[in-house]
GUSE-273553 format. One line per field, with one value per residue (C-alpha): residue number from 1; residue in three letters; z, y, x. Coordinates in Angstrom, 1 decimal. Layout:
<zamis>
drenvo <- NUM  ...;
seke <- ALA  ...;
z <- Z  ...;
y <- Y  ...;
x <- X  ...;
</zamis>
This chain:
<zamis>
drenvo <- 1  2  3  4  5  6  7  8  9  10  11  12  13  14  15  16  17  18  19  20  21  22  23  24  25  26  27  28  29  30  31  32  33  34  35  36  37  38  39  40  41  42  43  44  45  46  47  48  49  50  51  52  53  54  55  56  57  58  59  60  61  62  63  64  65  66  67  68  69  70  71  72  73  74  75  76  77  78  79  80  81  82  83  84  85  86  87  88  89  90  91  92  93  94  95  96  97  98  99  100  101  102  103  104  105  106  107  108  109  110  111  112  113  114  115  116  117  118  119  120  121  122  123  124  125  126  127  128  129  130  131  132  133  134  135  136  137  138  139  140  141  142  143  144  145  146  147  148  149  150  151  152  153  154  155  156  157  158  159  160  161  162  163  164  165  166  167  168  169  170  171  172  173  174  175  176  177  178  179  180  181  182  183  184  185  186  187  188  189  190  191  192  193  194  195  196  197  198  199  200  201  202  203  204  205  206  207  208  209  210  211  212  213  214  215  216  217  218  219  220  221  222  223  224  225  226  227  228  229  230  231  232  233  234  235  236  237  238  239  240  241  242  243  244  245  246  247  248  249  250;
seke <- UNK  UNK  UNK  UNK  UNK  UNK  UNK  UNK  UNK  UNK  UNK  UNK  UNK  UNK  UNK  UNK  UNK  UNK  UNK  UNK  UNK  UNK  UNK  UNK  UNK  UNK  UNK  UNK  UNK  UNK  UNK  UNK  UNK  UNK  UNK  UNK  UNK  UNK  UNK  UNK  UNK  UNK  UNK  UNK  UNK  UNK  UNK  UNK  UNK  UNK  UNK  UNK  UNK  UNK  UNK  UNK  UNK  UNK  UNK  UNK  UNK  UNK  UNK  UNK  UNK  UNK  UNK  UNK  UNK  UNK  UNK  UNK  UNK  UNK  UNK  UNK  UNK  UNK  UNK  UNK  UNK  UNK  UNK  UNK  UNK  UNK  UNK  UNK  UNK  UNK  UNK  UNK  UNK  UNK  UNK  UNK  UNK  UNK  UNK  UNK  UNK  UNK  UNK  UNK  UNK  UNK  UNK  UNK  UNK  UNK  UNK  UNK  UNK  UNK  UNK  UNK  UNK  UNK  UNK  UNK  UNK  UNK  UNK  UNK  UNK  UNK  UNK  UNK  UNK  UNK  UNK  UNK  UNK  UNK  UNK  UNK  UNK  UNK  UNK  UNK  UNK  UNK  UNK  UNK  UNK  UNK  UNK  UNK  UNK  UNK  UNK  UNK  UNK  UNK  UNK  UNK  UNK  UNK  UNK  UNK  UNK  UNK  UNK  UNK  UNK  UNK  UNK  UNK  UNK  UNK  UNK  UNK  UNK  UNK  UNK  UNK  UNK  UNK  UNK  UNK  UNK  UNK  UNK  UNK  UNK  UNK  UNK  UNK  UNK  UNK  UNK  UNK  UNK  UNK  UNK  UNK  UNK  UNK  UNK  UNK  UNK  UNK  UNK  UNK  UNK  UNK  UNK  UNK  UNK  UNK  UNK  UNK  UNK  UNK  UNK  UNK  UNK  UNK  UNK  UNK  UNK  UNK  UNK  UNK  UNK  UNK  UNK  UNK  UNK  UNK  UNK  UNK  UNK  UNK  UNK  UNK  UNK  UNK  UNK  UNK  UNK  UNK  UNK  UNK  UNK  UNK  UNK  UNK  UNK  UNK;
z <- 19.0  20.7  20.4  22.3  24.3  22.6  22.3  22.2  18.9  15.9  14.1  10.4  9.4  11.5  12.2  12.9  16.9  19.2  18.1  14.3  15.3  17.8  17.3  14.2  15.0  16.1  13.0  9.8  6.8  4.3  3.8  1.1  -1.0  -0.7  -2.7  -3.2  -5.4  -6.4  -8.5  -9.0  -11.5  -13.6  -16.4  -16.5  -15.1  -16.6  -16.0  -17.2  -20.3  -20.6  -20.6  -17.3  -15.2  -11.8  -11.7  -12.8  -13.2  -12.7  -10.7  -12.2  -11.0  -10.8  -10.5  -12.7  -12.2  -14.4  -13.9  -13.8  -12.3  -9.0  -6.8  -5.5  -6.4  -9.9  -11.5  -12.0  -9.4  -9.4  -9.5  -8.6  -8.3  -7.3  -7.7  -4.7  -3.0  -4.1  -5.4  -6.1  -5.1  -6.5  -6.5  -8.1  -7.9  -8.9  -7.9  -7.3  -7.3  -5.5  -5.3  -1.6  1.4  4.2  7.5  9.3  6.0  7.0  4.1  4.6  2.0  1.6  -0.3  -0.4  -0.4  -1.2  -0.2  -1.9  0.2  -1.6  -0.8  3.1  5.2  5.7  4.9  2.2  1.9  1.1  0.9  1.1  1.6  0.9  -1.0  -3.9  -4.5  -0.8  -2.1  0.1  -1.7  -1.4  -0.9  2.4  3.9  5.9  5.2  5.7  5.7  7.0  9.7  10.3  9.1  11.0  9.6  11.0  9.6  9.2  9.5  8.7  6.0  8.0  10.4  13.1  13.3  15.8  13.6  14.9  16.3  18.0  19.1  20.0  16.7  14.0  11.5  7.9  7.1  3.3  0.3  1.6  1.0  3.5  4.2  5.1  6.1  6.9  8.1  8.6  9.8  8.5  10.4  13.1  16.4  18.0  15.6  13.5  14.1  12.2  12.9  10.4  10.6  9.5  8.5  10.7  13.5  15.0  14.6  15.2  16.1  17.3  17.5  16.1  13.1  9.7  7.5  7.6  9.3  6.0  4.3  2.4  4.6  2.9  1.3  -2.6  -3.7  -2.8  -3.8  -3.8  -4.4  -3.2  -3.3  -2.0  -1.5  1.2  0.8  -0.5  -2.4  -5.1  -3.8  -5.7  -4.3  -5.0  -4.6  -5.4  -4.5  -3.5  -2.6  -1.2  0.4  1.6  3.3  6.4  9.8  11.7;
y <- 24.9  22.5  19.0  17.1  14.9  11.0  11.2  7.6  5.8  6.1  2.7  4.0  1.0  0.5  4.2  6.1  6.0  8.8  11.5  11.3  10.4  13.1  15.0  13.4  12.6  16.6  17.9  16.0  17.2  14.8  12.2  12.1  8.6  6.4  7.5  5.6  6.8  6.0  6.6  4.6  7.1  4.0  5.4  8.5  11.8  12.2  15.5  17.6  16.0  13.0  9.8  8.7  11.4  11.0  15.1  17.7  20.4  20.6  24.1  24.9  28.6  29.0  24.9  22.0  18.3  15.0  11.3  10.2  7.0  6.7  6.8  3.2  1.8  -0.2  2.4  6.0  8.5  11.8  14.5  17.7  20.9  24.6  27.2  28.8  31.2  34.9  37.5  35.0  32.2  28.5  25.8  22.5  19.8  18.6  18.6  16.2  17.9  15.4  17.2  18.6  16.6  18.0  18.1  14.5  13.3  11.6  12.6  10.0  10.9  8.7  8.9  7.3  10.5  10.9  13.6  14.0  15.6  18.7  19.6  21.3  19.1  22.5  25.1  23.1  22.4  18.9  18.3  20.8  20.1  23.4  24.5  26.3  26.5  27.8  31.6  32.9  34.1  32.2  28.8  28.3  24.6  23.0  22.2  19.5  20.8  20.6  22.7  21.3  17.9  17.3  16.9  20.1  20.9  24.6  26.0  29.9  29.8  29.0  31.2  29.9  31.3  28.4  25.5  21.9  20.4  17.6  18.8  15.1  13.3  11.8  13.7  12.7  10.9  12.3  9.6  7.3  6.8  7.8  6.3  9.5  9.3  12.0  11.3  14.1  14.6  17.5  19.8  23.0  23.9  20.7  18.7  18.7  16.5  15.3  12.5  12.3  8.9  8.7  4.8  3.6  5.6  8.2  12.1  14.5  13.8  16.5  17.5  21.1  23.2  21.8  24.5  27.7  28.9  29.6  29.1  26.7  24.1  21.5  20.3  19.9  19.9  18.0  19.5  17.1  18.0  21.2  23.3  25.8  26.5  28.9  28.0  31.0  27.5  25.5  21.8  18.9  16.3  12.6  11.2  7.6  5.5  7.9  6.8  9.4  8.1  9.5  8.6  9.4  9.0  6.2;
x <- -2.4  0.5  -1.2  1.6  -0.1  -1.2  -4.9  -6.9  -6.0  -7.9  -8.9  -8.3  -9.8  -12.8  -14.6  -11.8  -12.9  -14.5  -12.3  -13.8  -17.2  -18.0  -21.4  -22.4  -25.8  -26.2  -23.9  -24.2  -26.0  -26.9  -24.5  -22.1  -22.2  -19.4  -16.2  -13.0  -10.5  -6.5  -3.8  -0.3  0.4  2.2  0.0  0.9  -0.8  -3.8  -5.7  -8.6  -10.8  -7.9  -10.0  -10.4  -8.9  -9.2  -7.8  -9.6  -6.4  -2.6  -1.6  1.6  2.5  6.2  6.4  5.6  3.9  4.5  4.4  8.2  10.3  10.0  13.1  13.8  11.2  9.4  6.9  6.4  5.5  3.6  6.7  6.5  9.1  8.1  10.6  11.9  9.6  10.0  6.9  4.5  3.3  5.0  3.0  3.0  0.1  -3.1  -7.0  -9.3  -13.0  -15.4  -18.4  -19.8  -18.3  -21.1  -20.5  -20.3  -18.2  -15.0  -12.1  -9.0  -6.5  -3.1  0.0  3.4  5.9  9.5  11.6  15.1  18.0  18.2  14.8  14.7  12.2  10.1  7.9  5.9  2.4  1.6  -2.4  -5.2  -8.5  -10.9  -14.3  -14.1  -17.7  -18.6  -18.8  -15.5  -12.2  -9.0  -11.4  -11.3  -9.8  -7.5  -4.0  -1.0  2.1  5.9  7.8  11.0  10.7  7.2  3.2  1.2  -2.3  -2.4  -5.7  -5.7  -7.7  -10.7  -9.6  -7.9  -4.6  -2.8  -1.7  -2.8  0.9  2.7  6.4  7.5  6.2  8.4  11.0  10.7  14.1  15.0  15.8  13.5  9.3  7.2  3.3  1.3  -2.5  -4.4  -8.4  -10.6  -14.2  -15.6  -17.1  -17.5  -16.1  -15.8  -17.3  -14.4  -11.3  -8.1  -5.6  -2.4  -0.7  3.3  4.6  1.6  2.1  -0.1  2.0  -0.9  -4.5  -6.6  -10.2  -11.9  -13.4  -12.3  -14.3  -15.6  -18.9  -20.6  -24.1  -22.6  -20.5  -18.7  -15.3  -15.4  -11.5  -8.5  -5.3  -2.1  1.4  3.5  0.5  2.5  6.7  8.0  11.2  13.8  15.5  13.5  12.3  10.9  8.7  7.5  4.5  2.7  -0.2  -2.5  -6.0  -8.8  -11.7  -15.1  -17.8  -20.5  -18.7  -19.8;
</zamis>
């Protein structure tokens, strides 16, 4: 699905306007509780039973994840590299298990991202957001991802073959961090709605089913990194500051 024309903005800040708020009253479940979470990553990456963790694993399949300097910048930075794609899968990041996000929940991930010039600005999936505990192989979700240097949400686990587009928005520049947002009501059919912000400024916004029709309808997992490579080159990837956020849509 071509999303190319602006839709109304989206206050981030303040409710995330009518595009995340449609149908709630009709559509929610019970309302998640309020979650905030970050990570500089200036401690280190801390995963599994490591005091504190905000991650519950690393996925390291043909790819590895580590805390490391950041480029230009003070601090260290999640790092990530996935070897190029060939029989298997590569993928290289980290999880995040919240706990069910029902329907009506409103799931605003950010991150800072760095993109070196040997890496192609393509074919790599950034941020999934899926349930692993909904009782469906291959945990259905939704997922961010770049196609020749622009933010698409691909949604073919759930389904829906046609990716959510915008043809005109901004190209990622490489050597250089990037502010990504990506806000997300959770929900069915219409009910459902996205809106990824780039530096600020709006790049895709669009409104339909973000999970499956299942007995069990939720998001429980955030996966952050290159959760998947389909390049036929290896890439590497930074990322920093990432904060994920829940709560009932307004």
């Amino acid at each position: 699905m071509r999303v190319n024309r602006h839709l109304p903005a989206i206050g981030l800040a303040t409710g995330l306007g009518a595009i995340l708020a449609v149908g709630v009253c009709a559509q929610s479940s019970a309302p998640v509780p309020p979650l905030s979470r970050a990570d500089t990553f200036n401690a280190g990456l801390c995963t599994g039973s490591c005091p504190g963790a905000l991650w519950a694993i690393r996925q390291e399949v043909n790819g590895t994840v580590s805390a490391a300097p950041a480029p230009g910048r003070a601090g260290l930075a999640l790092y990530a590299q996935a070897a190029a794609k060939g029989a298997g899968v590569a993928k290289a990041d980290i999880v995040f298990r919240s706990g069910p996000m029902p329907v009506g929940t409103v799931v605003t991930t950010a991150f800072d991202l760095y993109i070196p010039a040997a890496t192609p600005i393509n074919s790599m999936q950034l941020l999934d957001l899926e349930c692993a505990t909904c009782g469906e192989e291959g945990n259905p979700g939704i997922r961010l991802y770049l196609r020749n240097g622009r933010l698409r949400i691909d949604r073919s686990k759930i389904g829906i073959a046609n990716a959510w587009v915008r043809d005109n928005a901004t190209v990622l520049t490489p050597n250089r961090w990037h502010r990504i947002v990506m806000a997300v009501r959770v929900g069915l059919e219409d009910s459902g709605a996205a809106r990824v912000t780039l530096n600020g400024q709006e790049v895709l916004a669009a409104q339909g089913a973000t999970i499956m029709p299942l007995p069990l309808q939720h998001i429980d997992r955030v996966q952050i990194g290159i959760t998947a490579n389909s390049n036929p080159v290896p890439v590497s990837l930074y990322f920093d500051n990432v904060t994920i956020n829940a709560r009932p849509a307004r």
